[in-house]
C-alpha positions as semicolon CSV with decimal commas, in nm:
position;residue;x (nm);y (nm);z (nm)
1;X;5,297;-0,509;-7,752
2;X;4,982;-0,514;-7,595
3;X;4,662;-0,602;-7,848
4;X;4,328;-0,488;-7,757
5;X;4,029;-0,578;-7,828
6;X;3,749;-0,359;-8,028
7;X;3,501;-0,194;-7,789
8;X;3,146;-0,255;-7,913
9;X;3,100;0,132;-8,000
10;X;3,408;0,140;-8,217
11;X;3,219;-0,195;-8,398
12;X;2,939;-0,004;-8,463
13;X;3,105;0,282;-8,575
14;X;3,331;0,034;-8,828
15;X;2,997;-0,080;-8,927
16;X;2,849;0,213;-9,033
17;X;3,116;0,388;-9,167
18;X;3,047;0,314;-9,529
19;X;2,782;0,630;-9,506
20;X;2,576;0,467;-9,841
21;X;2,411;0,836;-9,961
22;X;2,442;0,725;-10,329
23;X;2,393;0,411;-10,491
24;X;2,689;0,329;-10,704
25;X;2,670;-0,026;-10,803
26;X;2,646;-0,142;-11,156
27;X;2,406;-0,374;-11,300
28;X;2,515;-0,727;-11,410
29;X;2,320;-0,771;-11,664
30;X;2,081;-0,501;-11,877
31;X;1,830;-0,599;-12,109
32;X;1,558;-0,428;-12,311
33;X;1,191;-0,482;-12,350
34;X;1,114;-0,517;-12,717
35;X;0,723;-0,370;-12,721
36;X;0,875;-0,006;-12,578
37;X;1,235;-0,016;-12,587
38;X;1,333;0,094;-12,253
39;X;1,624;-0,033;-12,082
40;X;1,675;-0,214;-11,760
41;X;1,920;-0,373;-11,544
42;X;1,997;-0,584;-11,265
43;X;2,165;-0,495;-10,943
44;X;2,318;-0,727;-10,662
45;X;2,235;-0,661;-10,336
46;X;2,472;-0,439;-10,116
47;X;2,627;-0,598;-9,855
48;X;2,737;-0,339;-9,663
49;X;2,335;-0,182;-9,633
50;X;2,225;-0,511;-9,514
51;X;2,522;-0,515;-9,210
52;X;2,418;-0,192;-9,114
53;X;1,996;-0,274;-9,123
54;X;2,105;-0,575;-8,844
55;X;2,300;-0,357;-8,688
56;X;2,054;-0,092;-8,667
57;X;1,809;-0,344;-8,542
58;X;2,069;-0,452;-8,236
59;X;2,151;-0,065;-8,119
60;X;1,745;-0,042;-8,160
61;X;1,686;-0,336;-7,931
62;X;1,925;-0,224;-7,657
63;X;1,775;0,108;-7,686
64;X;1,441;-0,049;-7,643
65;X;1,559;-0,282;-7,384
66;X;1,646;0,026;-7,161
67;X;1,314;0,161;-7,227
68;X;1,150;-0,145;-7,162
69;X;1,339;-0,198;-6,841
70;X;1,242;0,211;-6,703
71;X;0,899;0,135;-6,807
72;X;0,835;-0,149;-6,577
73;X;0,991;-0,094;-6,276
74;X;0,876;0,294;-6,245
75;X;0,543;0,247;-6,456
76;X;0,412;-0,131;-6,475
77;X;0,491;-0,173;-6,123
78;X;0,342;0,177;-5,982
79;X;0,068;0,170;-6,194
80;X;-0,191;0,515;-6,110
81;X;0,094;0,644;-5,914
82;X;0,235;0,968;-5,922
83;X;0,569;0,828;-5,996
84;X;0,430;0,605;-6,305
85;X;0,325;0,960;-6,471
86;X;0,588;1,169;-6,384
87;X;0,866;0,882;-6,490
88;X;0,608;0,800;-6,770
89;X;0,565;1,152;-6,924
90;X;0,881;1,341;-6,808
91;X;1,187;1,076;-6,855
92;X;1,036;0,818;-7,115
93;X;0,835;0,967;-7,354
94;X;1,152;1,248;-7,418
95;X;1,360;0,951;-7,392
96;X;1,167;0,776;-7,666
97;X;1,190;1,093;-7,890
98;X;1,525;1,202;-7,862
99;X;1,677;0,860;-7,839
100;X;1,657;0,771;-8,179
101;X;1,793;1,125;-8,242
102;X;2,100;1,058;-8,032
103;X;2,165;0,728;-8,178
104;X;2,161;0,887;-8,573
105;X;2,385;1,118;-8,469
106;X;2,674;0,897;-8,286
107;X;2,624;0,632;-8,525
108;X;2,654;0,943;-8,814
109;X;2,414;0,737;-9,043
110;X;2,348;0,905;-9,301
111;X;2,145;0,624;-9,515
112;X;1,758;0,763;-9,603
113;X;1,612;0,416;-9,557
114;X;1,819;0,362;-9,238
115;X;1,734;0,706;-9,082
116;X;1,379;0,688;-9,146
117;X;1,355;0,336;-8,960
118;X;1,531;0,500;-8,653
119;X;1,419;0,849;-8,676
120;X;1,051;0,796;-8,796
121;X;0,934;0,425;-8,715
122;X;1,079;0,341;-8,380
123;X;0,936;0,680;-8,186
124;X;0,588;0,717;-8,263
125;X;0,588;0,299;-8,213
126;X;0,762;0,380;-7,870
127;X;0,552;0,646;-7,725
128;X;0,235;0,477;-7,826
129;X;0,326;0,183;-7,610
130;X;0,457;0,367;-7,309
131;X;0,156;0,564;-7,302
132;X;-0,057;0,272;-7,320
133;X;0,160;0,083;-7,003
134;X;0,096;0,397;-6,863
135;X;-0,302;0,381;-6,887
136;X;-0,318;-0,027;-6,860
137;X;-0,442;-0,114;-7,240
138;X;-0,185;-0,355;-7,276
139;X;-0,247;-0,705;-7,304
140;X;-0,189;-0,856;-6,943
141;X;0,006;-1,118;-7,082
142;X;0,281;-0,886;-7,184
143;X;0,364;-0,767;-6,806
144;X;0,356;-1,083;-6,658
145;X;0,777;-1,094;-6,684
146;X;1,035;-0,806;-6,752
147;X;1,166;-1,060;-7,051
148;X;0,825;-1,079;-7,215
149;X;0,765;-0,701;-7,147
150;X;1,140;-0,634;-7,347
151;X;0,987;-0,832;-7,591
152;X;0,672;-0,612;-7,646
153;X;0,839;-0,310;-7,660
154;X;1,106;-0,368;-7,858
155;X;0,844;-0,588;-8,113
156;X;0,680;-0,375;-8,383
157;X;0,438;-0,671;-8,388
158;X;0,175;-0,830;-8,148
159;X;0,311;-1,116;-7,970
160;X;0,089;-1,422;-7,973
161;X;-0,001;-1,604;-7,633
162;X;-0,136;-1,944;-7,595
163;X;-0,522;-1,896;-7,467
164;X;-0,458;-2,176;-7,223
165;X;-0,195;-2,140;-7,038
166;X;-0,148;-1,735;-7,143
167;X;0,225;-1,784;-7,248
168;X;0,400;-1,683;-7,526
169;X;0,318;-1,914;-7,849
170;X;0,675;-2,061;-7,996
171;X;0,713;-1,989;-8,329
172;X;0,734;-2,349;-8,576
173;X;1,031;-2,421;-8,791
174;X;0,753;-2,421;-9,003
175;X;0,607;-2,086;-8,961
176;X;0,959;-1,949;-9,020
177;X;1,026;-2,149;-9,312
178;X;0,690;-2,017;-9,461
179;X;0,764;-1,672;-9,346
180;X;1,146;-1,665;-9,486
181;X;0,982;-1,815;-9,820
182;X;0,748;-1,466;-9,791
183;X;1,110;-1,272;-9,693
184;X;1,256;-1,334;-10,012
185;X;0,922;-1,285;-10,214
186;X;0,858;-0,949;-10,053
187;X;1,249;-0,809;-10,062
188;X;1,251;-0,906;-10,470
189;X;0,893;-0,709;-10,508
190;X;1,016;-0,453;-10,301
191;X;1,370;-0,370;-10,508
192;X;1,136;-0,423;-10,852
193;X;0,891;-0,140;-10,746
194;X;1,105;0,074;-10,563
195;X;1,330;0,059;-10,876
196;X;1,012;0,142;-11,102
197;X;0,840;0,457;-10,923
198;X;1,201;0,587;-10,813
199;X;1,306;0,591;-11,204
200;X;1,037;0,855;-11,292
201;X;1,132;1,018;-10,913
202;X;0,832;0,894;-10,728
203;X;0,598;1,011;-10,990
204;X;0,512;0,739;-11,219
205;X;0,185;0,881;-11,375
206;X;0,314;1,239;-11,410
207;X;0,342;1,584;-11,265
208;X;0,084;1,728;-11,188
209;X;0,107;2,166;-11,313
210;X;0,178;2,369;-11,031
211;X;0,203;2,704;-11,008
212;X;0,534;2,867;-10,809
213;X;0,593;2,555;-10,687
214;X;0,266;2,462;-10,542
215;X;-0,062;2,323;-10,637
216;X;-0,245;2,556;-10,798
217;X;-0,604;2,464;-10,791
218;X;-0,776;2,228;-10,574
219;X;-0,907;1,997;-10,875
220;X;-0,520;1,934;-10,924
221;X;-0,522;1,749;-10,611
222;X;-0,824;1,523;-10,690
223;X;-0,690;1,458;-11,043
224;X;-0,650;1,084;-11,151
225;X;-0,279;1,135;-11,222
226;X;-0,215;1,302;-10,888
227;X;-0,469;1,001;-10,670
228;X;-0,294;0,730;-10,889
229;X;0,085;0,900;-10,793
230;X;-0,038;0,891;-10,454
231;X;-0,163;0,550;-10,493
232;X;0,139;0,441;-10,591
233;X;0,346;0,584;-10,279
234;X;0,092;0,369;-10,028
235;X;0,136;0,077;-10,222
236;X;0,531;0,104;-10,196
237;X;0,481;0,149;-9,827
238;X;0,241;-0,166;-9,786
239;X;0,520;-0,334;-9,957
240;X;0,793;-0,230;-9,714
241;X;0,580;-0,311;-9,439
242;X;0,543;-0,671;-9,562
243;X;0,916;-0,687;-9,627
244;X;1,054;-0,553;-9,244
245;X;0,749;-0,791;-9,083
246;X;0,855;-1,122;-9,265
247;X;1,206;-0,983;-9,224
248;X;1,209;-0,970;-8,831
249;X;0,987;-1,308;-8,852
250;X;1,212;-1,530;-9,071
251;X;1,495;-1,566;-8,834
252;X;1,244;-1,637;-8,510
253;X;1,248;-2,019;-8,431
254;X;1,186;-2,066;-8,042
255;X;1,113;-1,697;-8,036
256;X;0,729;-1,592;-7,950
257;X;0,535;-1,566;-8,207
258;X;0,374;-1,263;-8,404
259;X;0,097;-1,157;-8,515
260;X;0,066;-1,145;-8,888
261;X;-0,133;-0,848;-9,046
262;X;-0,433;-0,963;-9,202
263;X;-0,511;-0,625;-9,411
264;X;-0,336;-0,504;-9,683
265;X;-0,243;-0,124;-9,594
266;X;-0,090;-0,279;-9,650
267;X;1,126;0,580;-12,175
268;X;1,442;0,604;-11,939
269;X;1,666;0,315;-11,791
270;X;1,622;0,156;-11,475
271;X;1,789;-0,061;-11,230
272;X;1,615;-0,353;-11,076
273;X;1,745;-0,308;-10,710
274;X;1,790;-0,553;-10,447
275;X;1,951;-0,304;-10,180
């Protein structure tokens, strides 16, 4: 009897066959706060979202890797060409938009947080930075070397050179230990508040009236309880951008370093959720 070994794609497909559309787990322990008597508990993280995030972030890096590698030769290296534009705009840019399409669709993840880091995140990031090889308004630094161009591309984070010798800066053990400390901060806040505003179904200060399903007045968009719902919505996405940035960043010692962002963008029962 002949054994074989798994192919990569049937790996992935192993991976991400647990299609995680509901969230079944049950807390280990509940508790209630005395002042309003609402209940809460605590869930463990799910193991099998956490394979499938790193292995969305491989299939995204070999994706990005191909790009990266098109982009260079036919683009970087023919800068104001005719072939730079037409490769450019006819064979990457689709590439970069129907890619991520593709992959959701062999992969069959069906996952909301998963699909909206392929399907939403990784193509506008994409085009922007073809289109701006394309024009030269990248950093010279990053086309210096097809490995520090991959880098670049597949990076949703500026990479940090050394102003004197131009080469990438190494990331510290303790820059990763600081940013792994900031990991674990950011993926507890993250599960607390996701938990909070998705208990009262993303509207935590209300519903605003609406009228046949729409907003019925323009004063009803302007309305404290609608600006603070909407306030609340940015502040969960500041907070997820934090978490994937010190995510990607924790595991990089020896890797170039990135840039950190400097702004911040950045009675029912609920479930304090650590995916």
């Amino acid at each position: 009897m002949i054994e074989t070994t798994p192919s990569a794609t049937s790996m992935f497909h192993r991976a991400f066959s647990q299609k995680l559309e509901t969230d079944d787990r049950s807390p280990i322990v509940t508790f209630e706060l005395p002042i309003s008597g609402d209940s809460y508990g605590i869930l463990l993280p799910n193991v099998g979202f956490w394979i499938q995030l790193i292995a969305t972030v491989v299939v995204g890096g070999v994706f990005l890797s191909i790009i990266s590698l098109a982009m260079h030769t036919f683009v970087v290296e023919r800068r104001n060409t005719a072939t730079a534009y037409l490769v450019g705009w006819g064979a990457v840019v689709p590439a970069c938009i129907l890619g991520p399409i593709s992959i959701l669709e062999f992969l069959d993840i069906r996952n909301l947080m998963l699909r909206f880091i392929i399907g939403c995140i990784l193509p506008p990031i994409t085009v922007y930075k073809c289109i701006s090889t394309m024009y030269g308004t990248n950093p010279k630094e990053v086309e210096k070397s097809k490995k520090i161009f991959a880098l670049f591309i597949s990076s949703s984070q500026e990479i940090v050179f050394d102003p004197r010798t131009d080469e990438a800066a190494k990331a510290t053990f303790s820059e990763v230990f600081s940013h792994l400390v900031k990991f674990l901060q950011y993926m507890m806040l993250n599960g607390i508040y996701f938990s909070w505003i998705s208990a009262y179904e993303f509207h935590p200060f209300g519903v605003v009236a609406a009228r046949d399903g729409y907003i019925s007045s323009p004063s009803n968009i302007i309305c404290l309880r609608q600006l603070a719902n909407n306030f609340s919505i940015a502040r969960k996405s500041e907070i997820m951008v934090h978490f994937v940035f010190f995510w990607r960043s924790a595991f990089a010692f020896g890797w170039p370093r990135t840039a950190a962002s400097l702004t911040t963008f950045l009675p029912r029962q609920s479930c304090i959720s650590c995916f």
